[in-house]
N, CA, C and O atoms as a MOPAC input file, in Angstrom:
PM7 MOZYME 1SCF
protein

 N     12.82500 1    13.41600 1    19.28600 1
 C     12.69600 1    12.86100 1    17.94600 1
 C     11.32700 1    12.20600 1    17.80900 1
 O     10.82600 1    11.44000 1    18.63200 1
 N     10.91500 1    12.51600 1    16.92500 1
 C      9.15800 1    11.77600 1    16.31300 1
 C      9.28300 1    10.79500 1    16.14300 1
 O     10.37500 1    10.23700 1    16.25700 1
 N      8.22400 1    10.22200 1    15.81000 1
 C      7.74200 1     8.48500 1    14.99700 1
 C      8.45100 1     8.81100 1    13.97400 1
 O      8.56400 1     9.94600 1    13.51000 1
 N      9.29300 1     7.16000 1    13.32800 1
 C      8.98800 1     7.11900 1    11.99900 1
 C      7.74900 1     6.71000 1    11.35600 1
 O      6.80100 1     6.01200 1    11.71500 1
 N      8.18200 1     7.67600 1     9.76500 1
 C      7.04400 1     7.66300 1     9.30800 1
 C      7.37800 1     6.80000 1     7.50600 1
 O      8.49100 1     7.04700 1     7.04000 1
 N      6.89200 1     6.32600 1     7.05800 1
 C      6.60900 1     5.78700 1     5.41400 1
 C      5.57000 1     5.86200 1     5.10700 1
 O      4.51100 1     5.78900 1     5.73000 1
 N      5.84200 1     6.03400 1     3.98000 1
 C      4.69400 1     5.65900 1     2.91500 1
 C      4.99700 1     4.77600 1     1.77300 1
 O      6.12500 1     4.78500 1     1.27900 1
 N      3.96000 1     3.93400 1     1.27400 1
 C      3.88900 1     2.97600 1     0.39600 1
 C      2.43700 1     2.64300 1    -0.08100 1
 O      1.40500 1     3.29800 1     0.06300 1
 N      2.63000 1     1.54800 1    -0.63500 1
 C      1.30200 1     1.29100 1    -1.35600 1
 C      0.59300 1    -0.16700 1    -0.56700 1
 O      1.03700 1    -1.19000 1    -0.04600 1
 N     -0.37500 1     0.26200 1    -0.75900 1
 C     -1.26000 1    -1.26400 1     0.10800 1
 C     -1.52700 1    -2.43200 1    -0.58600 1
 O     -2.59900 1    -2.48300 1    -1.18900 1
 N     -0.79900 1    -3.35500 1    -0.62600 1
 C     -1.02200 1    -4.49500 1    -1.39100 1
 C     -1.80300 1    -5.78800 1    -0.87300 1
 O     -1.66300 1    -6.95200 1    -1.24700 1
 N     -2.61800 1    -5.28900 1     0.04000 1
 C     -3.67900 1    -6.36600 1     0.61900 1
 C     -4.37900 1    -5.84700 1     1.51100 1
 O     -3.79300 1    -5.35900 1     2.47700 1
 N     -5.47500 1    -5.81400 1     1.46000 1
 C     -6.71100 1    -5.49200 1     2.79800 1
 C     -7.66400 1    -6.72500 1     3.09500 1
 O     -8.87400 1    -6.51500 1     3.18500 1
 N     -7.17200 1    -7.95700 1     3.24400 1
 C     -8.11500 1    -8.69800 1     3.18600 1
 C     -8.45200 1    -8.91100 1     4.69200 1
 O     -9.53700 1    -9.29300 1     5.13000 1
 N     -7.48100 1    -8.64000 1     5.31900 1
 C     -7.56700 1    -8.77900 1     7.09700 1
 C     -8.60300 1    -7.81200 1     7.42200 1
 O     -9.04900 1    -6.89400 1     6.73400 1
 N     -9.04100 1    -8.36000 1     9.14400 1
 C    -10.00100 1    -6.60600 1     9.48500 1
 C     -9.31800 1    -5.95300 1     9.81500 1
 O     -8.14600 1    -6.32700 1     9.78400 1
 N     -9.55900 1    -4.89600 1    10.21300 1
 C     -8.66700 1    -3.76200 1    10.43300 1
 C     -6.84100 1    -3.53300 1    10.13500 1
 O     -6.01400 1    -2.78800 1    10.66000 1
 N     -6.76400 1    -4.43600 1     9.18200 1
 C     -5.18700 1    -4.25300 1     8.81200 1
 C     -5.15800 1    -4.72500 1     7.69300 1
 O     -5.90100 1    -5.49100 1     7.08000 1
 N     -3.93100 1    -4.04000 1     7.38600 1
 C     -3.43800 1    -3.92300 1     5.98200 1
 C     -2.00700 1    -3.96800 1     5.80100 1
 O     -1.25700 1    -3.70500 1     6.74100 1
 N     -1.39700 1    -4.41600 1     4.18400 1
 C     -0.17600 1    -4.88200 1     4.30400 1
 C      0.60400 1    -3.69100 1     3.50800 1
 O      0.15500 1    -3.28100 1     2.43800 1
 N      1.47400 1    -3.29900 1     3.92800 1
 C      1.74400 1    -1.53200 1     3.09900 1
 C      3.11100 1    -2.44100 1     2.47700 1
 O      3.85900 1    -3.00000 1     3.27800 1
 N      3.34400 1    -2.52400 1     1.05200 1
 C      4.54200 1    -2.45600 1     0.57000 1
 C      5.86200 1    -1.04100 1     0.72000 1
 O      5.39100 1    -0.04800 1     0.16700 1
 N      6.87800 1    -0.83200 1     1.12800 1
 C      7.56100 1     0.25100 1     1.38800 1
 C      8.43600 1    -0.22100 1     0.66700 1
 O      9.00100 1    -1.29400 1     0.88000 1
 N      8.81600 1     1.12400 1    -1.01500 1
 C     10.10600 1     0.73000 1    -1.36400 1
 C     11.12300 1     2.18700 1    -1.51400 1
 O     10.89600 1     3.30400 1    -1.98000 1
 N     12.40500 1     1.51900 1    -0.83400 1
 C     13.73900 1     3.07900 1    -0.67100 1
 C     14.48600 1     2.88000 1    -1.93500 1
 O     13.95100 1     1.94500 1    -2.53100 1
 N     15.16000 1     3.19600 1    -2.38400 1
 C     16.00000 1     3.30100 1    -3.33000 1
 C     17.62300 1     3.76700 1    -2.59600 1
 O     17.75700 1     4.55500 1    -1.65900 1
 N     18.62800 1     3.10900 1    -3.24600 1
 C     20.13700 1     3.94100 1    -2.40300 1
 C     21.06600 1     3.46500 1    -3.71900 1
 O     20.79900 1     2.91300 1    -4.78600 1
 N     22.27500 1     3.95700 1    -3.10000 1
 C     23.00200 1     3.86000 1    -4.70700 1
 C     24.08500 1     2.57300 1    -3.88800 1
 O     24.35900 1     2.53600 1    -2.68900 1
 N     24.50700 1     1.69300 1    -4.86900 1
 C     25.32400 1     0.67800 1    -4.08500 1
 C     27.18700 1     1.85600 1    -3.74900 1
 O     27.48600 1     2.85800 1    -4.39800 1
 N     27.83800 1     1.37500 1    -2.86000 1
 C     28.47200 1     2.09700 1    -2.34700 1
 C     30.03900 1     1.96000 1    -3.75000 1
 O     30.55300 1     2.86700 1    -4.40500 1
 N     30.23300 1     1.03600 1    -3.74000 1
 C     31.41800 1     0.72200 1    -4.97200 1
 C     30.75300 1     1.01800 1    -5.87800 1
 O     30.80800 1     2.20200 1    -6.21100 1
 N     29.68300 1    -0.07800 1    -6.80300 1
 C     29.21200 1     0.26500 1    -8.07400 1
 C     28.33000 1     1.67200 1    -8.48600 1
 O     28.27500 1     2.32600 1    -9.52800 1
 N     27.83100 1     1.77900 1    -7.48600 1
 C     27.22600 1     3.31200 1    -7.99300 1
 C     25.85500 1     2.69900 1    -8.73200 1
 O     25.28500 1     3.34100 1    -9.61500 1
 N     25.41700 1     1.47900 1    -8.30900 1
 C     23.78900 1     1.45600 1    -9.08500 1
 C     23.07900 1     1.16300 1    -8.03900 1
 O     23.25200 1     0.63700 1    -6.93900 1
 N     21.74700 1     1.90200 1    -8.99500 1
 C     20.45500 1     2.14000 1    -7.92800 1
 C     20.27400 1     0.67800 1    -7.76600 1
 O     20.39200 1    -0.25500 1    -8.56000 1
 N     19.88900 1     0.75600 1    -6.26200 1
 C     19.66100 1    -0.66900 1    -5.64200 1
 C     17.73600 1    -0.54100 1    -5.01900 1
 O     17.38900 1     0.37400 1    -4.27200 1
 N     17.01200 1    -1.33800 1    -5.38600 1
 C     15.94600 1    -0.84300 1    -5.08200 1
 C     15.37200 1    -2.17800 1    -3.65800 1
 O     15.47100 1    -3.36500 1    -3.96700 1
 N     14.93700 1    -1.88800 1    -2.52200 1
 C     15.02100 1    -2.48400 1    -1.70900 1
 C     13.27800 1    -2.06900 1    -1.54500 1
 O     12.61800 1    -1.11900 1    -1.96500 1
 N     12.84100 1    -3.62200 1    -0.49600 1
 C     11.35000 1    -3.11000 1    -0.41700 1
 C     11.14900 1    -3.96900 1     0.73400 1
 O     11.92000 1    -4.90100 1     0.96400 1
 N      9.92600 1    -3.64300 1     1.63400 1
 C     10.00000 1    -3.80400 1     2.81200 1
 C      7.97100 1    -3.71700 1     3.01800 1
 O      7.21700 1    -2.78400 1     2.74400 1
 N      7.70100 1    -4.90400 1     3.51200 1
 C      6.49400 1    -5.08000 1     3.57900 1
 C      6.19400 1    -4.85800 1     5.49000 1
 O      6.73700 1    -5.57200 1     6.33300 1
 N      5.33200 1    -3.84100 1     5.77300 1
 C      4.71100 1    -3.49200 1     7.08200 1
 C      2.80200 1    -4.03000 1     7.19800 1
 O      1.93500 1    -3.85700 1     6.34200 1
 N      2.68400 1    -4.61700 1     8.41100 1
 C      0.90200 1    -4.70700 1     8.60900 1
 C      1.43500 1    -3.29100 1     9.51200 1
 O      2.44500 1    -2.98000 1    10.14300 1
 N     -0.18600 1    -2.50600 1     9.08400 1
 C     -0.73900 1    -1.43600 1     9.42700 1
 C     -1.97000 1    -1.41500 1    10.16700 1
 O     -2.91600 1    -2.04000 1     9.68700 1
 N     -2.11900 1    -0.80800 1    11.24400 1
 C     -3.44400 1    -0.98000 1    11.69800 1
 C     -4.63600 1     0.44600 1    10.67100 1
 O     -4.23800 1     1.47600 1    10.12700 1
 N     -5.87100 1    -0.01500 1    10.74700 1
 C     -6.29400 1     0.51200 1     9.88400 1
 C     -7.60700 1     0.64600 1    10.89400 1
 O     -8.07900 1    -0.38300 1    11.37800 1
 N     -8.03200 1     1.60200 1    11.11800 1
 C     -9.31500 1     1.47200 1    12.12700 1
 C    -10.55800 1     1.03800 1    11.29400 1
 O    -11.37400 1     0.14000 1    11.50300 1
 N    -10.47000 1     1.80900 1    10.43800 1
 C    -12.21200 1     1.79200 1     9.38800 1
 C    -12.04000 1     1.28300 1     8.19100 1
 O    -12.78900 1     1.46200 1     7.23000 1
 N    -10.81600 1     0.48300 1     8.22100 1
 C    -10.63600 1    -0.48300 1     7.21300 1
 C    -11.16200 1     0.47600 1     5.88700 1
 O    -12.04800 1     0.01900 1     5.16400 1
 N    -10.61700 1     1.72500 1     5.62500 1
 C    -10.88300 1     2.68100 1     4.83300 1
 C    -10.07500 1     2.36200 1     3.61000 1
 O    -10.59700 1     2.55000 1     2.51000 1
 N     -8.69000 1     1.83700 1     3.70600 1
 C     -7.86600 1     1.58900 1     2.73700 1
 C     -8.09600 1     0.66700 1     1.82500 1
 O     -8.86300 1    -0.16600 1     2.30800 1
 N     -7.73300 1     0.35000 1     0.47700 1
 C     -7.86300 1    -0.79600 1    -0.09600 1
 C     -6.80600 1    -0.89400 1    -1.05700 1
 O     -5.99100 1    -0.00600 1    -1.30700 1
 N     -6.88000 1    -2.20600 1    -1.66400 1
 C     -5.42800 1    -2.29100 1    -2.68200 1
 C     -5.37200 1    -1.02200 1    -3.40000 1
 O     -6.25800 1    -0.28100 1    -3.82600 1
 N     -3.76100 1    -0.95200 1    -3.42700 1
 C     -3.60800 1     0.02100 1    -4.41600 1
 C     -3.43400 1     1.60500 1    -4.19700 1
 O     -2.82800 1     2.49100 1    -4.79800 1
 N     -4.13100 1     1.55400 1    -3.22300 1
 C     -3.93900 1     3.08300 1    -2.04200 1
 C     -2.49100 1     3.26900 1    -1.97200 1
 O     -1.68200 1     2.34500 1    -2.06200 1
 N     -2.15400 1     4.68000 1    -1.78500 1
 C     -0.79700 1     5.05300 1    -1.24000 1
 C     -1.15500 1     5.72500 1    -0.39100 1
 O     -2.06100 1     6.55600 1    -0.33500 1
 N     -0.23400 1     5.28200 1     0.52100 1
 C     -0.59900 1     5.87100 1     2.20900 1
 C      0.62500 1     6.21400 1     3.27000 1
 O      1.82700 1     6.10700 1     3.02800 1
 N      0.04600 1     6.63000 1     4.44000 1
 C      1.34900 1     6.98000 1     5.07700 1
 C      0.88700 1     6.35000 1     6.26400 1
 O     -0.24500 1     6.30500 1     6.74600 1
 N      2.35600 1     5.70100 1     6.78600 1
 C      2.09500 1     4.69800 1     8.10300 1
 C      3.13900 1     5.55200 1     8.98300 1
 O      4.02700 1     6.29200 1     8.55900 1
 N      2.72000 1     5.18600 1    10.64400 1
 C      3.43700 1     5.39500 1    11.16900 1
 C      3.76400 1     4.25400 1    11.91800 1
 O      3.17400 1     3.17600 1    11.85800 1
 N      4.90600 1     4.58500 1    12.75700 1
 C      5.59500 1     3.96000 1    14.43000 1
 C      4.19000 1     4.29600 1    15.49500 1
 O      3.55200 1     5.33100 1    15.68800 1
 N      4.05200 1     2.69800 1    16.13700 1
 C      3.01100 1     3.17400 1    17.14000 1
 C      3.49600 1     1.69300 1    18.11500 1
 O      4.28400 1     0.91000 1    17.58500 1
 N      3.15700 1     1.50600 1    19.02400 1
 C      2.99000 1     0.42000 1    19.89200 1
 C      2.71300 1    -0.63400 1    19.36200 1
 O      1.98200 1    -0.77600 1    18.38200 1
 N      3.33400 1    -1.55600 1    20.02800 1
 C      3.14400 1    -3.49000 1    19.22700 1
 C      1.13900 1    -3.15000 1    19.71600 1
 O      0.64100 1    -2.68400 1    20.74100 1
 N      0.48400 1    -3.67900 1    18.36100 1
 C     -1.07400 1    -4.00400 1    18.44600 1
 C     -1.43300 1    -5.58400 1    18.53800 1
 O     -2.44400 1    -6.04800 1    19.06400 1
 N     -0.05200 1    -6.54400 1    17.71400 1
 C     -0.21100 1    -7.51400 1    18.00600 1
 C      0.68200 1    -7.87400 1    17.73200 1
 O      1.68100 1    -7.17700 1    17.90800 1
 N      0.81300 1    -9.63600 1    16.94100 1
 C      2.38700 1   -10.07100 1    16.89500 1
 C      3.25700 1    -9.73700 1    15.60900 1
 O      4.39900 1   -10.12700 1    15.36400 1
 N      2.68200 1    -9.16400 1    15.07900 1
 C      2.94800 1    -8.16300 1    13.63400 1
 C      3.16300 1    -7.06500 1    13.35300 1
 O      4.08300 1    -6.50400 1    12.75800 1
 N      1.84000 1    -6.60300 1    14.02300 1
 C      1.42600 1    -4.64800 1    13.46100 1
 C      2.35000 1    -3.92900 1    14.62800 1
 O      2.16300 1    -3.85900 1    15.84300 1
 N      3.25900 1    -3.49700 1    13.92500 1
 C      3.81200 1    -2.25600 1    14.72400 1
 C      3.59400 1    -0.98200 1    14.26300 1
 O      4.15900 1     0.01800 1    14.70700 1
 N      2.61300 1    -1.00700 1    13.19300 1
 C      2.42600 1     0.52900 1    12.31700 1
 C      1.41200 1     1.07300 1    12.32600 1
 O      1.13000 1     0.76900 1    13.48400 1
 N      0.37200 1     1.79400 1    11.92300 1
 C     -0.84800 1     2.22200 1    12.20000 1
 C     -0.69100 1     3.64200 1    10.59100 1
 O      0.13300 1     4.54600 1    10.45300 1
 N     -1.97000 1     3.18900 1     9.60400 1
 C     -2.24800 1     3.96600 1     8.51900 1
 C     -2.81400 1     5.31100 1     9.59000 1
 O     -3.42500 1     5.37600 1    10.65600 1
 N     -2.15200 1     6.39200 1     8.51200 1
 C     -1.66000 1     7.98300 1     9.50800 1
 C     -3.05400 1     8.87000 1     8.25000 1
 O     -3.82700 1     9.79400 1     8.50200 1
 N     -2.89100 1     8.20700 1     7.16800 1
 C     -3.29700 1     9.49000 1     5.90100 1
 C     -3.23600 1     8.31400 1     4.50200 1
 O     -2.33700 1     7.56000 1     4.13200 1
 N     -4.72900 1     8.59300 1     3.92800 1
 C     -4.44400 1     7.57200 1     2.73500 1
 C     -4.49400 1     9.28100 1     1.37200 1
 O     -5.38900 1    10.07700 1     1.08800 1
 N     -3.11100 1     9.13300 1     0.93600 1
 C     -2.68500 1    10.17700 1     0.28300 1
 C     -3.10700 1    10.27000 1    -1.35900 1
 O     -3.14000 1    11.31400 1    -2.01200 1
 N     -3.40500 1     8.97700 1    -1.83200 1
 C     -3.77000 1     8.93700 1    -2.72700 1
 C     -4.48100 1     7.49500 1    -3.27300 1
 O     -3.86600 1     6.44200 1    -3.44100 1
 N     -6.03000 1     7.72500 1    -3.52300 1
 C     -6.78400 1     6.66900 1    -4.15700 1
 C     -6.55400 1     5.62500 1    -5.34500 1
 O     -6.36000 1     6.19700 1    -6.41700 1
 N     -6.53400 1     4.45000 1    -5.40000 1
 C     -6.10900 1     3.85400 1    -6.47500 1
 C     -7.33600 1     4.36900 1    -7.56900 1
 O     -8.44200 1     4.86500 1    -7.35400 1
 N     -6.60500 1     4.01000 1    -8.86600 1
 C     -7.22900 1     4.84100 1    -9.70400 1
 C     -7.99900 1     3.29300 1   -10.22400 1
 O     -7.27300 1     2.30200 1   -10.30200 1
 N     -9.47100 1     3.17800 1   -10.55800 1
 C    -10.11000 1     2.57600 1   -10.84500 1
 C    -10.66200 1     2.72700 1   -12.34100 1
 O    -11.13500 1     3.79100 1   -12.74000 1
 N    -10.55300 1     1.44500 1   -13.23300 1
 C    -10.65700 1     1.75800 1   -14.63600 1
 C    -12.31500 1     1.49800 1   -14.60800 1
 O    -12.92100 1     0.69000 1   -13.90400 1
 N    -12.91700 1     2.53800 1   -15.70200 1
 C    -14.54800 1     2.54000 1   -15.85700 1
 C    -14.24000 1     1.10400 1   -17.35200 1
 O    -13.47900 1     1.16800 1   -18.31700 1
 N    -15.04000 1     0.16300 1   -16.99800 1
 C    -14.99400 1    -0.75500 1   -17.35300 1
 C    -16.65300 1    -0.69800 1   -18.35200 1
 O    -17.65800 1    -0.32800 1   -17.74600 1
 N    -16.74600 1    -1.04200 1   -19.66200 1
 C    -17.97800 1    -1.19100 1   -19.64200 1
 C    -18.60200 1    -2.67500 1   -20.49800 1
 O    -17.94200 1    -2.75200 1   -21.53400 1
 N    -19.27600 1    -3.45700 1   -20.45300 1
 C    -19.31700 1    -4.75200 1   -20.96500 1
 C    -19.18500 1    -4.44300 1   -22.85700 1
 O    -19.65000 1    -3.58800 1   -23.61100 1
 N    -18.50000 1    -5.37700 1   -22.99100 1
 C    -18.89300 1    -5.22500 1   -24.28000 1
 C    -19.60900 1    -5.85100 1   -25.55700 1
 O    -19.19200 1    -6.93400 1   -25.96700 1
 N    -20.56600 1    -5.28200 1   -26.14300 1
 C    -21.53700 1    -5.34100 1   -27.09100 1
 C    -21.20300 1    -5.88500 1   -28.28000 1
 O    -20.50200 1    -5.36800 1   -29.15000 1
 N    -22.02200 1    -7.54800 1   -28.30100 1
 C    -21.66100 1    -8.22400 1   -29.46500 1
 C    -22.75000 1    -7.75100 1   -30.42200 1
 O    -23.90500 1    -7.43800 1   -30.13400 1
 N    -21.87000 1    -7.76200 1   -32.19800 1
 C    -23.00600 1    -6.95000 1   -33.14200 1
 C    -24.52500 1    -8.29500 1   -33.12200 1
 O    -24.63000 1    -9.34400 1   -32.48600 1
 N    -25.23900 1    -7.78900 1   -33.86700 1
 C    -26.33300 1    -8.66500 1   -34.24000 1
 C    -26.01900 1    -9.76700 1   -34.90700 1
 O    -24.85900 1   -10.08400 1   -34.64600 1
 N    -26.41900 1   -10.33600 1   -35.49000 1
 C    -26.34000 1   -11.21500 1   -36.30400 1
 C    -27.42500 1   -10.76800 1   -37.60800 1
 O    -28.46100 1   -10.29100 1   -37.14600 1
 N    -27.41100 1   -10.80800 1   -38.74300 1
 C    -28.28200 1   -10.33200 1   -39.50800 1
 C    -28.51300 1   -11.70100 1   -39.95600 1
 O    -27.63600 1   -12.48100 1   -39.58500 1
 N    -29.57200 1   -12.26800 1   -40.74000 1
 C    -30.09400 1   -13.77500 1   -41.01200 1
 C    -30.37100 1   -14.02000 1   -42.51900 1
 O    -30.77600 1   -15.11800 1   -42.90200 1

């Protein structure tokens, strides 16, 4: 049997080389029958500190790195999407 593996979204890179991956599952409750949404925060080791907020990525199972990181970023699958921002232009004033 392999590593487990998740994916989630990175909701902090402020550490070096690690990062905090939010992981959320979804299951149906067993009596009521409603979606129950559960979420589960992992540190990731990150070598090149390549990731940043907002990334969706895939972590794996690897060896304790320290007293936290048991995971290690595998594949950053998709870039957060960054809005083109541009200042905006007050009119003249005419006199």
């Amino acid at each position: 049997m392999g590593r487990k593996a998740r994916i989630g979204r990175v909701v902090s890179d402020r550490m070096d080389k690690t990062v905090v991956v939010l992981v959320e599952t979804t299951r149906r409750h067993p009596i009521y029958k409603k979606t129950i949404r559960y979420r589960a925060r992992f540190k990731a080791h990150d070598e090149d500190n390549a990731s940043k907020v907002g990334d969706m990525v895939r972590i794996e199972e690897t060896r304790p790195l320290s007293r936290d990181k048991r995971w290690r970023v595998t594949q950053i699958l998709e870039r957060r999407a960054v809005a083109e921002v541009e200042p905006e232009v007050e009119p003249e004033e005419t006199g």
